[in-house]
C-alpha positions in Angstrom: 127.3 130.1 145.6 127.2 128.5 148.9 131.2 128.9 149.7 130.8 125.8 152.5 129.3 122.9 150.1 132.2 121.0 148.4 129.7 118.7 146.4 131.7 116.4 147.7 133.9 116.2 144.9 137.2 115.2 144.3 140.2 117.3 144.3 140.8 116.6 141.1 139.4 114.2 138.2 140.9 112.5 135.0 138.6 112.6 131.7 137.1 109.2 132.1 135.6 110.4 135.7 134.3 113.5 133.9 130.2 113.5 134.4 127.6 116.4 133.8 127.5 117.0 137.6 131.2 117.6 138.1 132.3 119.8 135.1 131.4 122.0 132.2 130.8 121.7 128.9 134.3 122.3 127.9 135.9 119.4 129.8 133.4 116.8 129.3 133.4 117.6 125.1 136.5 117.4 125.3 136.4 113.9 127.4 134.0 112.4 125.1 135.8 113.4 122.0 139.3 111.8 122.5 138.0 108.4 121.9 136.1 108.8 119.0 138.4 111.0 116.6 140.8 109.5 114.2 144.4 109.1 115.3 145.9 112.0 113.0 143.8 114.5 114.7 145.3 114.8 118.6 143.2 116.4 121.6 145.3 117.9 124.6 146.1 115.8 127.5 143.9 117.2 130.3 142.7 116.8 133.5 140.0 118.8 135.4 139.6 120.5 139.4 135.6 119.8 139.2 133.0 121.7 140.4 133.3 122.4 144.3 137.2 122.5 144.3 137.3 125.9 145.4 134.5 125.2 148.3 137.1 122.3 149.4 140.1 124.2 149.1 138.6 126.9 151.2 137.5 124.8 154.1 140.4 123.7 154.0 143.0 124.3 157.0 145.5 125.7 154.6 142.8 128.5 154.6 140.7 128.5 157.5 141.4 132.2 157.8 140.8 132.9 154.5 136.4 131.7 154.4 135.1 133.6 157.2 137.3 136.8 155.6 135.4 136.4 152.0 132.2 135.3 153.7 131.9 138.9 155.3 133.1 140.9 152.5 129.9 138.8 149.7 127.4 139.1 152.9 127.4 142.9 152.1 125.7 141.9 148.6 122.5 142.1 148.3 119.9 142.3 145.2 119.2 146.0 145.5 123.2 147.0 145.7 124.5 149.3 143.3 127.1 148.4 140.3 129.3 150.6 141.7 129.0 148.9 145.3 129.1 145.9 144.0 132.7 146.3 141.8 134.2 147.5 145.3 133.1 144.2 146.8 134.2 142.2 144.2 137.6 143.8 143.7 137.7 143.0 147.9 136.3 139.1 147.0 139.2 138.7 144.3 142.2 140.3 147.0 140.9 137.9 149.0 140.9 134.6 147.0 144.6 136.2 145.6 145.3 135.0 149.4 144.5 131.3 149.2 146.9 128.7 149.8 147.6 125.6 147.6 146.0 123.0 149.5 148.7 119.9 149.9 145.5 117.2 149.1 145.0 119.3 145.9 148.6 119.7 144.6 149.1 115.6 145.0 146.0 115.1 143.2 147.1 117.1 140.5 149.7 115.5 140.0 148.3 111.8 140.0 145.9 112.6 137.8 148.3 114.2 135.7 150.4 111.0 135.5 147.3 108.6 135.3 146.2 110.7 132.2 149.8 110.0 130.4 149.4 107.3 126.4 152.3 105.8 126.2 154.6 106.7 129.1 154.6 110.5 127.6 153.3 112.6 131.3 153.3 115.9 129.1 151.2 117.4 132.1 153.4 116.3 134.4 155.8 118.1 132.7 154.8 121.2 132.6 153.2 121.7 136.1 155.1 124.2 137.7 152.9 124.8 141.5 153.4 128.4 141.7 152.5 129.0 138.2 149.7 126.5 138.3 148.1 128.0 141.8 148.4 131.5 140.8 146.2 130.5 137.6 143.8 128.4 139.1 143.0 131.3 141.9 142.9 133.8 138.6 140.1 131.6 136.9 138.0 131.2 140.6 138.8 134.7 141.5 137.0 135.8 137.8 133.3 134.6 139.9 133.6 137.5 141.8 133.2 140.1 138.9 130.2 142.9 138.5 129.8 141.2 134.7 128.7 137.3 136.0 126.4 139.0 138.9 124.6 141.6 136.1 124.2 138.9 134.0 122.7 136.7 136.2 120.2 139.3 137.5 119.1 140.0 134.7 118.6 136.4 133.8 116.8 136.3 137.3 119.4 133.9 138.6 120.9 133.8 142.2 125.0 133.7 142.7 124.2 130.6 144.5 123.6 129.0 141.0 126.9 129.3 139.7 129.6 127.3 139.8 133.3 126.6 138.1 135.2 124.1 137.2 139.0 124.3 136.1 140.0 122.5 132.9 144.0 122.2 133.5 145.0 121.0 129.2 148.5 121.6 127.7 148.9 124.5 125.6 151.1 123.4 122.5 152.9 126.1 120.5 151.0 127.1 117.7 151.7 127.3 113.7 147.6 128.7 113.4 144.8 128.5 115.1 141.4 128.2 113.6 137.6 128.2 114.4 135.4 126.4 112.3 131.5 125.9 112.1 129.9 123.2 110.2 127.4 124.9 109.5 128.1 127.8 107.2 126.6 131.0 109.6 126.3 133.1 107.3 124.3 131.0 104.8 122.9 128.7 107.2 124.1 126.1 104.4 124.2 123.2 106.4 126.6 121.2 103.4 129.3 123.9 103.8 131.8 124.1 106.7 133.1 128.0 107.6 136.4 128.5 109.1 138.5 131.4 109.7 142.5 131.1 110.6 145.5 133.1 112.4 148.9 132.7 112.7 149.6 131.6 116.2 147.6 132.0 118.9 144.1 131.8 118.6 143.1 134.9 121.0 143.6 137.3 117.6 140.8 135.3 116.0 138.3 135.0 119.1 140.0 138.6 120.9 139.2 142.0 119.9 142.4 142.5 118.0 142.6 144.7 114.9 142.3 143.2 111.2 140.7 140.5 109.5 141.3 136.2 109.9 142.2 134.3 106.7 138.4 133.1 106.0 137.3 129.9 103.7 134.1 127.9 103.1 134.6 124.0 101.6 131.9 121.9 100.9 132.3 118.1 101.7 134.0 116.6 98.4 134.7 119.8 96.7 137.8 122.5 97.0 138.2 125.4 99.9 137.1 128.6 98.7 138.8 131.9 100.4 136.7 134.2 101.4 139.4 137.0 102.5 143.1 136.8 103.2 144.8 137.6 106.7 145.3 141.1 107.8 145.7 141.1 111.1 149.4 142.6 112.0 149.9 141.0 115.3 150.3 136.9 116.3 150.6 135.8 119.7 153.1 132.9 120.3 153.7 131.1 123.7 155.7 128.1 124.9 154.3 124.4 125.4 152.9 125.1 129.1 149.4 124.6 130.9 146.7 126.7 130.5 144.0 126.7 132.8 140.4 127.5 131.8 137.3 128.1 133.3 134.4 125.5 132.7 131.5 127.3 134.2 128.0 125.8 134.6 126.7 128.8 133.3 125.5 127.3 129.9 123.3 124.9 131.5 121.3 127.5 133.5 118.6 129.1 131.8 118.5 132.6 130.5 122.2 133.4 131.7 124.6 133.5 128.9 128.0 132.5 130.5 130.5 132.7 127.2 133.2 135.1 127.5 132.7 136.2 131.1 135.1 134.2 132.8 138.7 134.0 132.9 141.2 131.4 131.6 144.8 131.5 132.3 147.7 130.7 130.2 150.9 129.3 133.0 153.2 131.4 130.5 152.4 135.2 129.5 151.9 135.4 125.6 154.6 136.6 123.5 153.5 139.2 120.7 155.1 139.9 118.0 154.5 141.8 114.3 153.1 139.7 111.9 154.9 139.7 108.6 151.8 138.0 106.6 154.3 138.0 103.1 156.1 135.9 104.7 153.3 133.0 105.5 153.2 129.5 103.6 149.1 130.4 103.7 149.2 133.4 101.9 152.4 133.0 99.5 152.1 129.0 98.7 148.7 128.4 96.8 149.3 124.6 97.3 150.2 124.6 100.7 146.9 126.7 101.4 145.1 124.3 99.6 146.2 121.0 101.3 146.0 122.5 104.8 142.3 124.3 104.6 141.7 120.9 103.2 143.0 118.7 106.5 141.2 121.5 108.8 137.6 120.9 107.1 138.2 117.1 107.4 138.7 117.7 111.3 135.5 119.6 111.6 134.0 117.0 109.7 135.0 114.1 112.0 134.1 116.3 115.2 130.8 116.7 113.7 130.6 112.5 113.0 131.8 112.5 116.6 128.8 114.0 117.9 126.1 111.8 115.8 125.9 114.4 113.0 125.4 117.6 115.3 126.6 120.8 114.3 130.0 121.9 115.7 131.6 125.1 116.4 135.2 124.0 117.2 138.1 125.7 117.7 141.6 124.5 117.2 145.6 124.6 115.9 148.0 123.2 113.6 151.0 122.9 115.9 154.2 123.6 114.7 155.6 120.4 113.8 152.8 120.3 111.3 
């Protein structure tokens, strides 16, 4: 990426500003889908540092020293360099953006669009945002650019660095009850008339993580019952305080040939708490009618994002937080 071309984008932008041209699919789904949901169903109050945030915070004087040092070190990258060159260089790229400084322009756009983004006098963002916390994950999510995994991939897909880009979508983390992912589309069947879901206690990274043990699965069609598939074994749930979490919204789905999922990083403002999972203990596994009622309400929200999106199939993730 050229590390001098801002875009010239804003330091930061609210959901209604969100376009194709400024963020990733993650923040501008998320942007269209607020309005059109019904009002039981909440999406997280969010704002977004588009694409070319990083360019402007590095040309920026708060880190005029800092460009020309990363410059040097991603000059000695070339096509022909090994893997094993190229993860010294990177480990020297991601030292370097460690080093940044919170640009003062970008810290009192945060926070504007923070408060502009606030229903009903309720700044939940506003809140939360802690600078130190916040800076340190931003430069984690940009620093994850400058990994051996996004440059193999893009190789391979014959793409240049220079195609990439990364915006960061700043969203409130609310503490969990369970997490879910549905598809409404059944993938195993390909029955497009049944919805698939699987759910954890907690915090979502057991389902979509490589932790041990199985998710609580179900299949509902529209107007029947939930049908479970297989009950929880996973041992371990994941539990964090109402906070910002900061995630990366690559442009990598929208270039050709390069799969982007997975290889970059987003950043919780608060470390996860883990803790042993005692599943005898659950409402979901011990209450049948409990079960029921909430696999129930889950399917209807897939079924409403799906309506959202004129009828196209939705893989959507998602919690029950834990005021229920």
């Amino acid at each position: 990426m050229n590390l001098t071309d801002d875009l010239k984008c804003s330091w930061c932008v609210r959901p209604d500003e969100m376009n194709r041209t400024s963020v990733g699919s993650k923040s501008l789904n998320l942007a269209l889908l607020r309005p059109k949901l019904p009002s039981e169903i909440y999406t997280p109050q969010a704002v977004a540092l588009p694409y070319g945030t990083m360019q402007k915070s590095l040309t920026d004087d708060a880190n005029k020293e800092v460009l020309p040092m990363l410059q040097k070190v991603l000059n000695r990258l070339q096509p022909q360099t090994s893997n094993e060159d190229a993860q010294v260089i990177f480990e020297e790229a991601q030292q370097i953006i460690e080093s940044m400084r919170f640009p003062q322009q970008l810290r009192d756009a945060m926070r504007k669009a923070m408060a502009e983004v606030a229903t009903d006098g309720e700044e939940r963002l506003t809140k939360l945002f802690h600078e130190r916390d916040a800076w340190a994950a931003v430069k984690g999510v940009w620093s994850s650019l400058f990994a051996l995994r996004p440059w193999v991939s893009l190789a391979k897909a014959g793409r240049s660095f220079h195609d990439l880009n990364m915006a960061v979508l700043v969203q409130e983390l609310v503490e969990a009850k369970y997490a879910f992912v549905l598809h409404t589309i059944n993938p195993f069947t390909k029955d497009k008339e049944e919805l698939y879901g699987e759910l954890v206690a907690g915090r979502g990274e057991t389902l979509v993580g490589n932790f041990p043990g199985r998710a609580l699965s179900f299949a509902m069609r529209k107007g029947g019952e939930p049908r479970v598939i297989s009950f929880p074994s996973k041992s371990v749930a994941l539990h964090t305080q109402h906070c910002l979490i900061f995630r990366s919204d690559s442009n990598g789905e929208d270039l050709e040939g390069f799969a982007g999922a997975g290889l970059f990083e987003s950043v919780c403002a608060e470390e996860d708490k883990e803790g042993f999972q005692r599943l005898h203990r659950l409402n979901v596994i011990t209450d049948r009618d409990y079960r029921m009622q909430l696999l129930k309400r889950i399917a209807e929200v897939g079924w409403a994002t799906e309506k959202a999106f004129d009828g196209a199939p939705q893989d959507i993730e998602g919690c029950v937080d834990v005021t229920e």
